[in-house]
C-alpha positions as CSV (number, residue, x, y, z in Angstrom):
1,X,26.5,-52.6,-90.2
2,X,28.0,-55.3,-92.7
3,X,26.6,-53.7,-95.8
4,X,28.1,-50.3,-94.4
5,X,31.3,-51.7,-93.7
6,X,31.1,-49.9,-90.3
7,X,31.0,-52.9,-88.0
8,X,35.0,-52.9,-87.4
9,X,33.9,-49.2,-86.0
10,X,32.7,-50.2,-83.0
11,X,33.7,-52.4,-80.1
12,X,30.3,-53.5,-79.3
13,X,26.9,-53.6,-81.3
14,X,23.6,-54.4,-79.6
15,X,20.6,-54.7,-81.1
16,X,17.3,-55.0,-79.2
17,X,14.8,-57.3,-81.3
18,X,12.1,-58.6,-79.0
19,X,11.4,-61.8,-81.3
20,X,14.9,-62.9,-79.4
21,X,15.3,-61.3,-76.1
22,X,13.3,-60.0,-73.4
23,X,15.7,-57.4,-72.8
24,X,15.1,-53.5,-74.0
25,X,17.3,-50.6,-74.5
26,X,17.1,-49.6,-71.3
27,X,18.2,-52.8,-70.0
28,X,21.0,-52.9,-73.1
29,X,22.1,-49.3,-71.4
30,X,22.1,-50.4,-67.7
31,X,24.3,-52.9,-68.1
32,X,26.6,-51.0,-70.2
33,X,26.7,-49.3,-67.1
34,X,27.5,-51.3,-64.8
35,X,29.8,-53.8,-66.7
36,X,32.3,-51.0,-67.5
37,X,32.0,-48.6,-64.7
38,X,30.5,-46.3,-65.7
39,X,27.9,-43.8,-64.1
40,X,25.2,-42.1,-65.9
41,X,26.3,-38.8,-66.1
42,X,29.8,-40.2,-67.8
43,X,27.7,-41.3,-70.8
44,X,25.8,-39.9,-73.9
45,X,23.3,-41.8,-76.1
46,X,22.3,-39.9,-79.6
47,X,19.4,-41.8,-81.1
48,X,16.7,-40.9,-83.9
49,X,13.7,-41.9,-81.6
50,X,12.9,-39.9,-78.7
51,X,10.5,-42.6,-77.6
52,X,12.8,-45.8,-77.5
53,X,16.9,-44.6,-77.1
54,X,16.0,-41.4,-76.6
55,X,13.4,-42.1,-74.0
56,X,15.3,-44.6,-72.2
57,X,18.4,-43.1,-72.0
58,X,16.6,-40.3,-70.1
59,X,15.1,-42.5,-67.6
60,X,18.5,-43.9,-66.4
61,X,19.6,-40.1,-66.0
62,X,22.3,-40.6,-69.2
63,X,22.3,-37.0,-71.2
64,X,20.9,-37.7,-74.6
65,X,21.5,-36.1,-78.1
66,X,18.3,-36.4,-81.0
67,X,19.8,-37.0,-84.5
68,X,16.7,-35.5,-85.8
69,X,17.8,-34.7,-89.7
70,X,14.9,-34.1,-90.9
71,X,13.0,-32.5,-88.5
72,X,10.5,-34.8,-87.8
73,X,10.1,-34.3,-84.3
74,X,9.9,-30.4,-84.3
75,X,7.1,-30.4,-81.3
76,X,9.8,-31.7,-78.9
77,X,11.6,-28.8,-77.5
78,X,12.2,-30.7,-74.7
79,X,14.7,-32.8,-76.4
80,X,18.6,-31.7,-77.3
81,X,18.6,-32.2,-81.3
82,X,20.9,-32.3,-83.8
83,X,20.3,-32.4,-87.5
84,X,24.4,-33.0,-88.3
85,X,26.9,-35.5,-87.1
86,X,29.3,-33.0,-86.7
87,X,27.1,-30.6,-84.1
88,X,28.0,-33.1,-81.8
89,X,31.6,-31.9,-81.3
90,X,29.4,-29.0,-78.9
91,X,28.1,-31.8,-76.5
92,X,31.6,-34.0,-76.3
């Protein structure tokens, strides 16, 4: 994020290391959640792993977007990918 110069981007960052927290993505998602309101179906979550973001996003019934630019995971048709940034602009 610093060496990007994105960080002013965003109002939040979270990252999920478990060598300081307990806490998963799907607990980082929940209480995103609740603290602002929000209900599942109000939210999106794009990721590059359907088995950690991806994944958990979809167990707390949030709609979820694979930035997949490579095509790494080409076995999952049961995932919505993208392979641009800009493809999102269909889903929002």
């Amino acid at each position: 994020m610093n060496q990007l110069h994105i960080r002013d981007n965003f109002e939040e960052i979270h990252i999920v290391d478990p060598q300081i927290s307990s806490q998963t993505k799907k607990d980082i998602f929940k209480d995103i959640l609740i603290r602002n309101g929000y209900y599942p179906e109000e939210v999106m979550v794009v990721g590059d792993d359907p088995d950690s973001e991806i994944k958990a996003a979809t167990e707390l019934g949030i709609d979820t977007v694979l930035y997949n630019k490579i095509n790494q995971h080409l076995d999952r048709n049961d995932l919505t990918a993208i392979t641009d940034f800009g493809q999102l602009t269909r889903f929002i």
